[in-house]
C-alpha positions as CSV (number, residue, x, y, z in Angstrom):
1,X,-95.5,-126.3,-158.3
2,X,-96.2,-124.9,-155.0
3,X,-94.0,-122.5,-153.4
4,X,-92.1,-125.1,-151.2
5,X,-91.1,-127.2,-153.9
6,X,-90.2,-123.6,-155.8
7,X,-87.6,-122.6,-153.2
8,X,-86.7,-126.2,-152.7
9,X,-85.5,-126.6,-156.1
10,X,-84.0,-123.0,-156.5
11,X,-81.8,-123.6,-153.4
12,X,-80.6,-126.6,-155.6
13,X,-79.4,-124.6,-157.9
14,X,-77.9,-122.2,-156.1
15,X,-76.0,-124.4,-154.3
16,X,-75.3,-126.4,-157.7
17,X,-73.9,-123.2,-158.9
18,X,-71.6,-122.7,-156.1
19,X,-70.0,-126.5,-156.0
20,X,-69.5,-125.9,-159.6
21,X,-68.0,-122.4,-158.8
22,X,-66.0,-123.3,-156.1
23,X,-64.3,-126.0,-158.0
24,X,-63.8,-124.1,-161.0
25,X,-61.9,-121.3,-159.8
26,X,-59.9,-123.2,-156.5
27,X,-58.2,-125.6,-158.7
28,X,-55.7,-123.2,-160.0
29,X,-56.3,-123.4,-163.6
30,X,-55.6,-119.2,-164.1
31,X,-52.4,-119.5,-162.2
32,X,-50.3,-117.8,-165.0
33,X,-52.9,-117.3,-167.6
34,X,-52.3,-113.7,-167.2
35,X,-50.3,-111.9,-169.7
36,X,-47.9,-109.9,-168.7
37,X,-48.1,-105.4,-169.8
38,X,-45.1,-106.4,-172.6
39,X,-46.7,-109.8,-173.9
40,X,-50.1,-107.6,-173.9
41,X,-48.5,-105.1,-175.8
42,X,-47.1,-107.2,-178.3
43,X,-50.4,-109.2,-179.4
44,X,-52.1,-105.6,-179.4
45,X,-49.5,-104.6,-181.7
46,X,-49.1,-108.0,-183.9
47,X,-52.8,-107.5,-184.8
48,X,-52.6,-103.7,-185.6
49,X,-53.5,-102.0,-183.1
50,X,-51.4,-98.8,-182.2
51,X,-50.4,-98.9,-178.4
52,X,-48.9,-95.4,-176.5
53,X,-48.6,-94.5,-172.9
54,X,-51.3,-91.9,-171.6
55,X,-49.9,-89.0,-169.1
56,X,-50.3,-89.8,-165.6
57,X,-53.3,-86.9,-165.2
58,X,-56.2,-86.4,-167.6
59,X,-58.0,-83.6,-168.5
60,X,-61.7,-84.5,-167.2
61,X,-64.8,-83.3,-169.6
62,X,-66.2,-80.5,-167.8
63,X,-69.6,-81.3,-166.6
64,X,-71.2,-77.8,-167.9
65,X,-74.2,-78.3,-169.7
66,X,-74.1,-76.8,-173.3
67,X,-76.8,-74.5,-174.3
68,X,-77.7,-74.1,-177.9
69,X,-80.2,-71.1,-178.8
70,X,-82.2,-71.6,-182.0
């Protein structure tokens, strides 16, 4: 396969890809697929897992690198 035919056919499937994608995602098929934070926290919790509310500021790790003598 020589090179025009190479970036003929990979143009195809770029632009393929992007049809494809285009459809896809403008037909509105997510409109409302998104749970809300209470239904999100509900299936968390129906399947076990324990769900809490983290304070507004975090302590960051420090960044110091930890030296260990021997």
């Amino acid at each position: 396969m020589n090179k025009a035919r190479l970036q003929g056919l990979s143009a195809g499937i770029i632009f393929t890809t992007t049809i494809f994608a285009a459809f896809y995602y403008g037909t509105d098929k997510f409109e409302g697929t998104t749970p809300s934070t209470e239904e999100a926290k509900e299936l968390l919790v129906k399947k076990g897992f324990v769900v809490t509310l983290l304070p507004r500021k975090l302590k960051r790790p420090s960044n110091r690198r930890i030296r260990i003598r021997l």
